[in-house]
DRENDO-1510 file (C-alpha; in Angstrom, 1 decimal, always signed):
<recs>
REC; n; res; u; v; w
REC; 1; UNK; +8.3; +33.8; -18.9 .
REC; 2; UNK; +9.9; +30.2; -17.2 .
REC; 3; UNK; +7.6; +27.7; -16.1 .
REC; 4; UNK; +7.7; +26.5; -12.8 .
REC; 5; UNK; +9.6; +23.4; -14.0 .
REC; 6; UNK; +11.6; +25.2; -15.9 .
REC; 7; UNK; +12.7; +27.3; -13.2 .
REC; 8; UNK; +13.6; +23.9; -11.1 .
REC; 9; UNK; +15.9; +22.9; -14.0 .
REC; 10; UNK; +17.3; +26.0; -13.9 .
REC; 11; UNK; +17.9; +25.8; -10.6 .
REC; 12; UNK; +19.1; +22.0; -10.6 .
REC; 13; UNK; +21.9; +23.4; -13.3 .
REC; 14; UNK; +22.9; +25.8; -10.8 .
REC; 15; UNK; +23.3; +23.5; -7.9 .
REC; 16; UNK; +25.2; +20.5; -9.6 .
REC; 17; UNK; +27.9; +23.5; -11.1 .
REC; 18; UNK; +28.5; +24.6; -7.6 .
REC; 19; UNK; +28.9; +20.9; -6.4 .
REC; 20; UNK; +31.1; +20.6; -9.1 .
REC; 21; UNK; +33.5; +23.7; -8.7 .
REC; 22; UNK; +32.3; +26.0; -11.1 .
REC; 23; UNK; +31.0; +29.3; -11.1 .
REC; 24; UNK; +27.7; +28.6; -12.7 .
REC; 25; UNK; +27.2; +31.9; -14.6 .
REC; 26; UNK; +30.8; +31.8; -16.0 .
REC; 27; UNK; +31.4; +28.4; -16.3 .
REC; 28; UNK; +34.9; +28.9; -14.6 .
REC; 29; UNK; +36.6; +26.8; -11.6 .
REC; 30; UNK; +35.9; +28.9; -8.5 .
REC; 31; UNK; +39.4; +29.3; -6.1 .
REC; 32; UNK; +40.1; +26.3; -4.4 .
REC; 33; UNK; +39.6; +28.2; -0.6 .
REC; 34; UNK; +35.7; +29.0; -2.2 .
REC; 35; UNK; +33.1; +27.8; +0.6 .
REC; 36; UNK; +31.4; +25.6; -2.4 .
REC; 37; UNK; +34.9; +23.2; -2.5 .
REC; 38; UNK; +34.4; +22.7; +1.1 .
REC; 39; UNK; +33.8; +18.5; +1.1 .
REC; 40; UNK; +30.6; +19.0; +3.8 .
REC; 41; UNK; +29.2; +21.8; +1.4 .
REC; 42; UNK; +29.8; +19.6; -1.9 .
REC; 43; UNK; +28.1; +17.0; -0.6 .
REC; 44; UNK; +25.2; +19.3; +0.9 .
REC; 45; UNK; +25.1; +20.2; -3.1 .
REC; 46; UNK; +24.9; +17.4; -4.8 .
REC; 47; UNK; +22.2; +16.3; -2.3 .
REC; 48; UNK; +19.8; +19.3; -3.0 .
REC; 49; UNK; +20.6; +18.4; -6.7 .
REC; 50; UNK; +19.4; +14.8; -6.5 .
REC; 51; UNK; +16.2; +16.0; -4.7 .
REC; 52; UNK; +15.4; +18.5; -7.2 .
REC; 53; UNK; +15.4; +15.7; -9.6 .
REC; 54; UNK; +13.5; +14.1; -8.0 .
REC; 55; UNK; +10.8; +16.8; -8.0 .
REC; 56; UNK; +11.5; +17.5; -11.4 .
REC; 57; UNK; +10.8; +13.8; -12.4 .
REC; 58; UNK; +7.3; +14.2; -10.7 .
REC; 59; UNK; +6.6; +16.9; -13.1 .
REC; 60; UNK; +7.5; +19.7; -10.7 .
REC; 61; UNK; +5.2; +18.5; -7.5 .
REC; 62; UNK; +7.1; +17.7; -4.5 .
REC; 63; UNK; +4.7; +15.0; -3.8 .
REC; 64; UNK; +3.3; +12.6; -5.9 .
REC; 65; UNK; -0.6; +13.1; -5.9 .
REC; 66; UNK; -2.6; +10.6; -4.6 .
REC; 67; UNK; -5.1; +9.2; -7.2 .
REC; 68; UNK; -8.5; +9.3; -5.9 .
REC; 69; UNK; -10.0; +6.0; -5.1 .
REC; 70; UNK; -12.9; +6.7; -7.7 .
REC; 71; UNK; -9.9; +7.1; -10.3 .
REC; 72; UNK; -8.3; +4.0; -9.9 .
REC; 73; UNK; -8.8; +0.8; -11.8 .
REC; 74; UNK; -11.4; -1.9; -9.5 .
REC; 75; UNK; -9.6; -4.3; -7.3 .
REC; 76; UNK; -8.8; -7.5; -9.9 .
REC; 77; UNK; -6.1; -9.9; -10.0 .
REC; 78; UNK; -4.8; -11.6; -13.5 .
REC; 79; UNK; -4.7; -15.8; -14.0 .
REC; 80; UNK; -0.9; -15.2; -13.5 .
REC; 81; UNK; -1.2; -13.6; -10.1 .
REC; 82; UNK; -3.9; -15.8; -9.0 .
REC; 83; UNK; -1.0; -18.9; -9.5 .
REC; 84; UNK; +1.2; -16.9; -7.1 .
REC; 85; UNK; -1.5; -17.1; -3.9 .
REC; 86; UNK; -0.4; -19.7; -1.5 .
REC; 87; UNK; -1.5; -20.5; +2.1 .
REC; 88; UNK; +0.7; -20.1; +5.0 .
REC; 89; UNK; +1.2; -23.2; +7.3 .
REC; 90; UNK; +0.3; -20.8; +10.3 .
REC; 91; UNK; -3.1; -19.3; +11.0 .
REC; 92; UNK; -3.4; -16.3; +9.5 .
REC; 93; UNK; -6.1; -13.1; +10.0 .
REC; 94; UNK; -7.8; -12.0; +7.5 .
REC; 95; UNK; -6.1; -8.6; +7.8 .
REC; 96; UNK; -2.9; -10.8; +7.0 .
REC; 97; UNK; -4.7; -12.3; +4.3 .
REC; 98; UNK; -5.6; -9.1; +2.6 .
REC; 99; UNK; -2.5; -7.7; +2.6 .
REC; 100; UNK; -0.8; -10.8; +1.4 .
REC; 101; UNK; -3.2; -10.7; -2.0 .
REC; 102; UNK; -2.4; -6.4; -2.1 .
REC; 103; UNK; +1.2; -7.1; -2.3 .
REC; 104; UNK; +0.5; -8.6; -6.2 .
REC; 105; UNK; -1.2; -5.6; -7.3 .
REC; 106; UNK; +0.0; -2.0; -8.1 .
REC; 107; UNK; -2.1; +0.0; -5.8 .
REC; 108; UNK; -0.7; +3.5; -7.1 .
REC; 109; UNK; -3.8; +2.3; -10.0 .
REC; 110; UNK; -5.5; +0.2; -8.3 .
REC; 111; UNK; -8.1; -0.4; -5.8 .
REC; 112; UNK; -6.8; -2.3; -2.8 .
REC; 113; UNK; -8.9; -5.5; -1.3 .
REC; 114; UNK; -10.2; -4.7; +2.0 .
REC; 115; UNK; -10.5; -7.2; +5.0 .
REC; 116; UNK; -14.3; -5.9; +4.7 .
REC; 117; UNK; -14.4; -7.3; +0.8 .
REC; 118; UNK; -13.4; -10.7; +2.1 .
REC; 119; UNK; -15.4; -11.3; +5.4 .
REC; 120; UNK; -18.6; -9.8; +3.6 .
REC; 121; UNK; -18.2; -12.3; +1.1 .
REC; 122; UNK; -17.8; -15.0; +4.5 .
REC; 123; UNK; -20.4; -13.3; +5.7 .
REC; 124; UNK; -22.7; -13.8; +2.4 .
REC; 125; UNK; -22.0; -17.2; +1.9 .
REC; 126; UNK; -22.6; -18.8; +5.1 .
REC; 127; UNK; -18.9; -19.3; +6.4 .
REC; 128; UNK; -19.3; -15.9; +8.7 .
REC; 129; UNK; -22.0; -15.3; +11.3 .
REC; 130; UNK; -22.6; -11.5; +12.9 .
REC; 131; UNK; -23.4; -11.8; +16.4 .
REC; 132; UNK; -23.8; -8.8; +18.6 .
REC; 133; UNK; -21.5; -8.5; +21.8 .
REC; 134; UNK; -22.7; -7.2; +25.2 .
REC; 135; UNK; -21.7; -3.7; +24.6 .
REC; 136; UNK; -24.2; -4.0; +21.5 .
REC; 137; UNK; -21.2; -4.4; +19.1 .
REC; 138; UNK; -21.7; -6.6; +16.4 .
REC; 139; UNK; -19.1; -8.7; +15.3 .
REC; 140; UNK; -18.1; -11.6; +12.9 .
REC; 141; UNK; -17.4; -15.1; +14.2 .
REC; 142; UNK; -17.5; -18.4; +12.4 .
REC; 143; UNK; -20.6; -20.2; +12.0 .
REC; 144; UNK; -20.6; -24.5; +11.9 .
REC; 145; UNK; -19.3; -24.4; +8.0 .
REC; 146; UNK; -16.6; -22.4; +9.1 .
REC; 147; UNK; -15.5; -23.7; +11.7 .
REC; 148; UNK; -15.4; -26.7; +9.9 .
REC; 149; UNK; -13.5; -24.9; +7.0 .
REC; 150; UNK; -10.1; -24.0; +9.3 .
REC; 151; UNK; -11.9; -21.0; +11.0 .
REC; 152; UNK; -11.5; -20.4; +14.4 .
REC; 153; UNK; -11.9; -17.7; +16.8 .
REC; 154; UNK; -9.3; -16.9; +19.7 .
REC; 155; UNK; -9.6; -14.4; +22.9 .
REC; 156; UNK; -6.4; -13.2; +24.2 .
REC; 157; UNK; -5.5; -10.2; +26.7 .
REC; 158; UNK; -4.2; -7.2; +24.6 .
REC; 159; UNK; -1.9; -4.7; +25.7 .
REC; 160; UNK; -4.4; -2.9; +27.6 .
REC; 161; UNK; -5.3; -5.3; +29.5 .
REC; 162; UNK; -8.9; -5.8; +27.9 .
REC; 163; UNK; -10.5; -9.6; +26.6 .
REC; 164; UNK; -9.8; -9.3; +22.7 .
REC; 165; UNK; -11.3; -11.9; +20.2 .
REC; 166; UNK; -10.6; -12.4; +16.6 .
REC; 167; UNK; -11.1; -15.0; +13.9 .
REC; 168; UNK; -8.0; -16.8; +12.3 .
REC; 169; UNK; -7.7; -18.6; +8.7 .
REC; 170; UNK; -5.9; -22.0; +9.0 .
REC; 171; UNK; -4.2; -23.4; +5.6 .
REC; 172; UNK; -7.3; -24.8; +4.5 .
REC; 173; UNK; -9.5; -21.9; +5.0 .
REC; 174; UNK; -6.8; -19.7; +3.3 .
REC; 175; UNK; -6.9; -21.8; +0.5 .
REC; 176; UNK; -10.5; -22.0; +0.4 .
REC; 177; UNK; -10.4; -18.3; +0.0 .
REC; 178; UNK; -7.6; -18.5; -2.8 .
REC; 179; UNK; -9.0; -21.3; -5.1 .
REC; 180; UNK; -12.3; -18.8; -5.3 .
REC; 181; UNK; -11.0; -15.1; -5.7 .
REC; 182; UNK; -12.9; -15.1; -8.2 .
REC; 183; UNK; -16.0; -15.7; -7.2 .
REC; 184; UNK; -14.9; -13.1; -4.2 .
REC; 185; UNK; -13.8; -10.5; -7.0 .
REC; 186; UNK; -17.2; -10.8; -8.9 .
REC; 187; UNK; -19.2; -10.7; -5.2 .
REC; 188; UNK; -16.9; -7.5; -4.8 .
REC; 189; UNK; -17.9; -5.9; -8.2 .
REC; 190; UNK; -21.6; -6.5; -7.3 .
REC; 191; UNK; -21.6; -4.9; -4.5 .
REC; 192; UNK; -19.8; -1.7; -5.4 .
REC; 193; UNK; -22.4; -1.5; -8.3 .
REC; 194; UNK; -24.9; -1.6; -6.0 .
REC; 195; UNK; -24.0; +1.6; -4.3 .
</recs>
């Protein structure tokens, strides 16, 4: 009895005969008026064909599977990708931050930094303050040391039309943040242990 991939092979052998002319049983030409020599259908062919290899290269799943976060290797970056973080000259979110740092890692194996990861570690080390809002929110804005960092808070109007405010992360805060991943890494490490 075929496997399931084996079936898609099969299948795939099929497909790219007909795109090609042939009869794929046979192996012989079919007639030139045959629906399969139609350009449009050819083409249809060959891109069924190129998707079923596709599948077939993901082991038969049509999607690749998502690797659990608990599967996935802990959120670290190497001396040579550490070299590679620089600051933009703009102010930056931490959001922006984050996913500047994700973009050196492979997240299919590893665990992405979260913008949680680095204004906890704000948080723990003075730089961050929570303060609760009057809808009993709490929220982090920067304390003194921050401020004096490169942090800053801004309010604008957002779409909506409701008073927004979030902190932003000058070039000398970003770097701040840079020259000690990886005291942030380690701080990250801790705390997942903890849980």
């Amino acid at each position: 009895m075929m496997t399931e991939l084996e079936i898609m092979q099969r299948a795939k052998q099929y497909i790219d005969a007909l795109a090609n002319g042939y009869d794929p049983l046979s192996g012989q030409p079919v007639r030139d008026d045959d629906v399969v020599n139609q350009v449009r259908v050819s083409r249809c062919l060959f891109y069924v064909s190129g998707v079923l290899q596709k599948v077939i290269d993901n082991g038969g799943e049509v999607q690749k599977k998502k690797v659990p976060r608990s599967q996935k290797a802990p959120f670290a970056l190497l001396p040579e990708q550490i070299v590679q973080l620089k600051p933009h000259s703009s102010q930056q979110s931490a959001s922006r931050i984050t996913a500047s740092i994700n973009e050196l890692i492979d997240t299919e194996k590893m665990q992405k930094l979260k913008t949680t990861d680095i204004t906890g570690w704000l948080l723990s080390i003075g730089m961050l303050q929570d303060i609760e809002t009057s809808s009993g929110r709490k929220r982090k804005v920067p304390t003194q040391n921050g401020e004096m960092l490169g942090m800053k808070e801004i309010s604008f109007i957002n779409e909506q039309g409701v008073p927004t405010q979030y902190t932003v992360y000058d070039k000398n805060a970003q770097q701040f943040i840079f020259d000690n991943i990886e005291t942030l890494i380690a701080f990250i490490h801790e705390r997942e242990a903890e849980k």
